[in-house]
C-alpha positions in Angstrom: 10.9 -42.0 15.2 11.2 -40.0 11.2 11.6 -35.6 11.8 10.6 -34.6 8.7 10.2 -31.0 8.0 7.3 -31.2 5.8 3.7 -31.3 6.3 3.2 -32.6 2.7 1.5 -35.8 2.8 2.8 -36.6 -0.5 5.9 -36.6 0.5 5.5 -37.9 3.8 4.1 -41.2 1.4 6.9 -41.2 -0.8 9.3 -41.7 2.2 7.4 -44.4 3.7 7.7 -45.6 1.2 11.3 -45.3 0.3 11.9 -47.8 3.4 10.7 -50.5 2.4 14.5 -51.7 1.6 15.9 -50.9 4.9 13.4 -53.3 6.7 13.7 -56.0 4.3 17.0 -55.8 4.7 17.2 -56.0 8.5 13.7 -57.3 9.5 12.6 -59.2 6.8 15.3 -62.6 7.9 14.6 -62.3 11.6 10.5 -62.2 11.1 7.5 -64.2 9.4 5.0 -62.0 9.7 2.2 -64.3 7.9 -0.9 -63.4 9.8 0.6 -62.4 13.2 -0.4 -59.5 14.8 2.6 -57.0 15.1 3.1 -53.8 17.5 5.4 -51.3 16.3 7.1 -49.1 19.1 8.0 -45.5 18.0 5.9 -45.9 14.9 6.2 -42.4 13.5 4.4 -42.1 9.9 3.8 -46.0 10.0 7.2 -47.0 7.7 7.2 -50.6 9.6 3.4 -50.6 9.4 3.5 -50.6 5.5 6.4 -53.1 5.4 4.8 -55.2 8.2 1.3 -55.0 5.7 3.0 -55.9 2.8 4.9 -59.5 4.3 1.1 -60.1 5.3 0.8 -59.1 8.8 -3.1 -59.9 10.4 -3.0 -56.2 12.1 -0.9 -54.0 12.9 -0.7 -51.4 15.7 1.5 -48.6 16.2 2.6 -46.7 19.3 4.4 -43.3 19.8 4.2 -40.4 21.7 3.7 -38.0 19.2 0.0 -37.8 16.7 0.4 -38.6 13.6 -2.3 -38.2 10.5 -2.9 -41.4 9.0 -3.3 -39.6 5.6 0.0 -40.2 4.8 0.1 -44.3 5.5 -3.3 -44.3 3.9 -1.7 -43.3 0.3 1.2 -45.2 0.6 -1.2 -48.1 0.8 -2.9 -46.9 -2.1 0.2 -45.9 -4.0 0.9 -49.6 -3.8 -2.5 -51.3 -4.5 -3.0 -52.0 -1.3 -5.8 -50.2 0.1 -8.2 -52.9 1.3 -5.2 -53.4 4.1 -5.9 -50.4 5.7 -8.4 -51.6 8.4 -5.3 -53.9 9.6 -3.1 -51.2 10.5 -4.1 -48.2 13.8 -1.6 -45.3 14.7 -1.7 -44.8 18.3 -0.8 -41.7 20.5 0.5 -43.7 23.2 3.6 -45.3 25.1 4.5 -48.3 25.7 3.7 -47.6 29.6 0.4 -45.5 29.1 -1.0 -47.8 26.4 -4.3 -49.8 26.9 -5.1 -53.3 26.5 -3.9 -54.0 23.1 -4.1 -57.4 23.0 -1.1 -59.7 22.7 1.3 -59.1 20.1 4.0 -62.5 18.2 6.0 -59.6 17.1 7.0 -56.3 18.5 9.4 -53.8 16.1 11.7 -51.3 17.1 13.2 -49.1 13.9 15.5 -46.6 14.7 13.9 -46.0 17.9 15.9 -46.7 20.7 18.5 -44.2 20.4 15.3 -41.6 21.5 14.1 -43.2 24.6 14.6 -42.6 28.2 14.3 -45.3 30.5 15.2 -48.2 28.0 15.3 -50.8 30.6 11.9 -50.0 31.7 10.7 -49.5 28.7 11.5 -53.2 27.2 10.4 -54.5 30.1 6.8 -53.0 29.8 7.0 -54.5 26.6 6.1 -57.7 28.4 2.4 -57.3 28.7 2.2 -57.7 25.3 3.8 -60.8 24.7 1.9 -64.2 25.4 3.8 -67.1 27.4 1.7 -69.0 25.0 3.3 -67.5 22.2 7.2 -67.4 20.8 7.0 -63.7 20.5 9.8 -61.9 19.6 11.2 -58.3 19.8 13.3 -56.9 17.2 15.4 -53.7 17.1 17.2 -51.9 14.9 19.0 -48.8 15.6 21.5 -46.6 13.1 23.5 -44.3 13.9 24.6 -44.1 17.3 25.3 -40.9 19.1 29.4 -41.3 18.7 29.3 -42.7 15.4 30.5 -40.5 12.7 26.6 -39.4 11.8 25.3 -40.0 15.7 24.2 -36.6 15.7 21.5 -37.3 12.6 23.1 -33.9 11.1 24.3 -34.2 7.2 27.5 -32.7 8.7 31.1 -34.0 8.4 32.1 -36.9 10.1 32.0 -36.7 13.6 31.3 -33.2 13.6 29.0 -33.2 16.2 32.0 -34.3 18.6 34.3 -31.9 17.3 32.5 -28.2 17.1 31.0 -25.9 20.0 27.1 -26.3 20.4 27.1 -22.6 19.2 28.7 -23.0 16.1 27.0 -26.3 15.6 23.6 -24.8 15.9 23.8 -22.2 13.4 24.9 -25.0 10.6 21.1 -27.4 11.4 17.6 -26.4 11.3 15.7 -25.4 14.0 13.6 -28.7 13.8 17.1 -30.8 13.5 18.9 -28.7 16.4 15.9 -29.8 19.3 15.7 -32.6 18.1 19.3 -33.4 18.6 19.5 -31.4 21.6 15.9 -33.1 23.3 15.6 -36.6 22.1 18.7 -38.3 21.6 19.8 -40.4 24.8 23.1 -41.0 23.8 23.3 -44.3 24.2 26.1 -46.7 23.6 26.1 -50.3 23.1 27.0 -50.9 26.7 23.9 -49.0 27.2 21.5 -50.7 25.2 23.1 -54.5 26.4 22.8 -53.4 30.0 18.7 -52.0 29.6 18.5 -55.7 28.0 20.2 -57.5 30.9 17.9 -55.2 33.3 14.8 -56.0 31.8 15.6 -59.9 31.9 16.0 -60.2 28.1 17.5 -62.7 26.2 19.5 -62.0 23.3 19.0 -64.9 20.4 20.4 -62.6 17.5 22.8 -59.7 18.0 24.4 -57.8 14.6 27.0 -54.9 15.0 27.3 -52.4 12.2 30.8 -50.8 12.0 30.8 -47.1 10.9 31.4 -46.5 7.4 33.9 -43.8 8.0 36.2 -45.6 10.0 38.7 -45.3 7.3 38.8 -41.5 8.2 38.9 -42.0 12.2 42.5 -41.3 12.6 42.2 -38.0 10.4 39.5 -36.9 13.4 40.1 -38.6 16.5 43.0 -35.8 17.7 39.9 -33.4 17.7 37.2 -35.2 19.6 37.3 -34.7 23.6 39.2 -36.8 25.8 37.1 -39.4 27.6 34.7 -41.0 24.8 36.1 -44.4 23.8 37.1 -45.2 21.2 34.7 -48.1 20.5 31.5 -45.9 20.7 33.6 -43.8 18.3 33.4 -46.6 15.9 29.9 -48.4 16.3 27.4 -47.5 13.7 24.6 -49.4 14.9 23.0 -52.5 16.0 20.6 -55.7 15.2 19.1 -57.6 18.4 16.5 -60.4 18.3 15.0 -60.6 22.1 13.1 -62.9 23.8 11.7 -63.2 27.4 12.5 -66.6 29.1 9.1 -67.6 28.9 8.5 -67.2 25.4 11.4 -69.7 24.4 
């Protein structure tokens, strides 16, 4: 789910593009993607859609509740030689729960996504209608940072600082996109969290990653200033890597 604050498609392109490291890097192990169909969930400016393109995806559809103009995805494509892929990929307005038939999916992708949504159990679970018990389909999320992780408030603000100063002070210091978006779509969820909506929505885990903070050498320097009550493992969790499965596509 990208906030830019730009309405340039240029440079919406460029940072599509500039992602196409991050997912090889934590998708591109976990997946094949040779002519499978893939469903992104929270597909924002279509980042995963490119990548999923270029490792030579059949189609591609992607899902979020906010529009987005395919102009963007459409010169990122070109930008790369690869406009005659463009038919393979859609941008959807929808969720995962209002969707319509899609079709059935080997691959659903999850990119810094989770961390936004309300009702994660649920949500995974509706995730099922997609996925053949014909097929070994797979879902795969990644999520950086984490709310109480040194950068969990997606601010380019001192470490932790989110924890540590009054929401009045802290507003003045963001933008006004940055400030709701922190305020009105981050769920605050921990890894307990995010293990627990698995367990609920009778996933199994075949691949689980942890991602320390970076800044844990600085944790003792802050830690006397955050509230009482947050542990100190939340404090100290970056992010995570799971490869799920439901029983019946095993």
């Amino acid at each position: 789910m990208q906030q830019l604050e730009t309405d340039d498609p240029e440079q919406i392109a460029d940072y599509i593009s500039n992602y196409l490291g991050h997912c090889e890097k934590w998708f591109g192990p976990a997946v094949n993607l040779k002519d499978k169909r893939v469903l992104i969930l929270g597909s924002g400016w279509g980042t995963e859609a490119l990548w999923a393109l270029s490792k030579g995806a059949s189609e591609v559809v992607g899902i979020d509740p906010e529009l987005r103009d395919r102009e963007p995805l459409d010169i990122a494509l070109k930008n790369r030689g690869m406009e005659e892929l463009m038919p393979r990929v859609s941008l959807l307005q929808h969720t995962s729960f209002d969707a319509p038939d899609l079709g059935q999916f080997d691959y659903v992708l999850s990119n810094n996504v989770v961390e936004h949504i309300t009702g994660l159990s649920a949500t995974l679970y509706s995730l099922r209608r997609f996925m053949p018990k014909d097929r070994r389909s797979r879902i795969v999320i990644f999520t950086d940072p984490l709310f109480f992780s040194s950068s969990g408030a997606h601010f380019y603000l001192r470490k932790w600082e989110h924890l540590t100063m009054g929401s009045a002070r802290l507003k003045t210091r963001v933008s006004e996109v940055k400030w709701d978006n922190y305020r009105n779509t981050l769920n605050g969820m921990t890894i307990t969290d995010m293990l627990g909506a698995v367990r609920e929505a009778g996933l199994i885990i075949l691949d689980l990653k942890i991602i320390a903070d970076r800044h844990l050498s600085e944790f003792n320097k802050i830690a006397p200033f955050i509230p009482s009550g947050i542990k100190p493992m939340d404090l100290c969790l970056e992010g995570l890597f799971l490869k799920l499965s439901f029983p019946e596509n095993l």
